[in-house]
N, C-alpha and C positions, 0 to 999 in steps of 0.2 A: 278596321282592325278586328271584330267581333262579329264581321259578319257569319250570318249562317248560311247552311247549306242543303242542298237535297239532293240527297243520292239516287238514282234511278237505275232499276235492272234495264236491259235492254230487252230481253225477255218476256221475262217475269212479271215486269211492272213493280214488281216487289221496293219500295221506299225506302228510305232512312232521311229523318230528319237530322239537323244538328244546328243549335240557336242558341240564345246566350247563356241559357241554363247550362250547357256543355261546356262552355270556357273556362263555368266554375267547378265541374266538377271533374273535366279536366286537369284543370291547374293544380285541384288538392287529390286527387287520385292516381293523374300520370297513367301511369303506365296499366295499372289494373283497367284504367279508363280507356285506353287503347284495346287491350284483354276483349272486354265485355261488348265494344262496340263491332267484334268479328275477325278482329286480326291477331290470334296467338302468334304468329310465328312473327311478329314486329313489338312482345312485351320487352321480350333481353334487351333490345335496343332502344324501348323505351325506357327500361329500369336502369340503363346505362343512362342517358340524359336524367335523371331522377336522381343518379346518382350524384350524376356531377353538380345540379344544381345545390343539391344539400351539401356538398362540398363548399362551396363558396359560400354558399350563407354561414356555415359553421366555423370556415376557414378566414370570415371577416370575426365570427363571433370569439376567435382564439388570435387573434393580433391584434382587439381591443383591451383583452385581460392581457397583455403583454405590459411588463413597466416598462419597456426601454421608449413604445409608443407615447408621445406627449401630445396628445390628445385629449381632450376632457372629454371624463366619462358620458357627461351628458350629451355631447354630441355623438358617440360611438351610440349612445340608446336612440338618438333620432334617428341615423342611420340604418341600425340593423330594423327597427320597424317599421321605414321608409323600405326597405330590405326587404321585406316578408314579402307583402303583395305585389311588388313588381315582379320575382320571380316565381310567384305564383303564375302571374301574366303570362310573363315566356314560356314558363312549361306549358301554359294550357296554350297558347299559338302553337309551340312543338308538337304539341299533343296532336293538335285537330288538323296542323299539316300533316302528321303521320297518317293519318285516319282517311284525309282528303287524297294523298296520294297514294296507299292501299286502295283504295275507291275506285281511284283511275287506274292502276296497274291491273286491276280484275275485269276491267272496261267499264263499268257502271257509267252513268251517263253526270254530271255536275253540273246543277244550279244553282247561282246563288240565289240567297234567299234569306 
């Protein structure tokens, strides 16, 4: 699930790695994290995933403060921070398939690693 990666020019020779460190700064960056790794033209469409994620997280944290919801408050608090880091997780998978498949659309060479 976290494996990492090595990107290779065919060229160049020129590198990129990407290892666990990346998942997490992935998952709390998104899309800038996309940005910075080389691929401008794939931010909007990771700020749309960004978006939506924060969507959901936000849109469980507004049908907890709902009174019609009869759920006790303390489980809605174990939920949304059972909540935080698993969608942290998927954005940064989203993330680093965005990044792994820019990689290969530019031809770069992929190991894993």
């Amino acid at each position: 699930m976290f494996g990492g990666y090595r990107f290779e020019h065919p060229r160049t020779e020129a590198t990129v790695d990407i290892g666990g460190w990346s998942y997490l700064w992935a998952g709390l960056f998104g899309a800038f994290y996309v940005w910075r790794k080389g691929f401008p033209q794939l931010f909007w469409k990771a700020l749309a995933y960004n978006i939506v994620y924060a969507v959901v997280f936000f849109g469980f944290g507004f049908v907890s403060s709902m009174p019609q919801v009869p759920i006790p408050t303390k489980i809605w608090a174990l939920v949304m921070v059972a909540m935080m880091p698993t969608l942290i997780l998927v954005q940064a998978n989203t993330m680093i398939r965005m990044i792994r498949d820019g990689y290969r659309r530019k031809g770069w060479m992929i190991r894993p690693g």
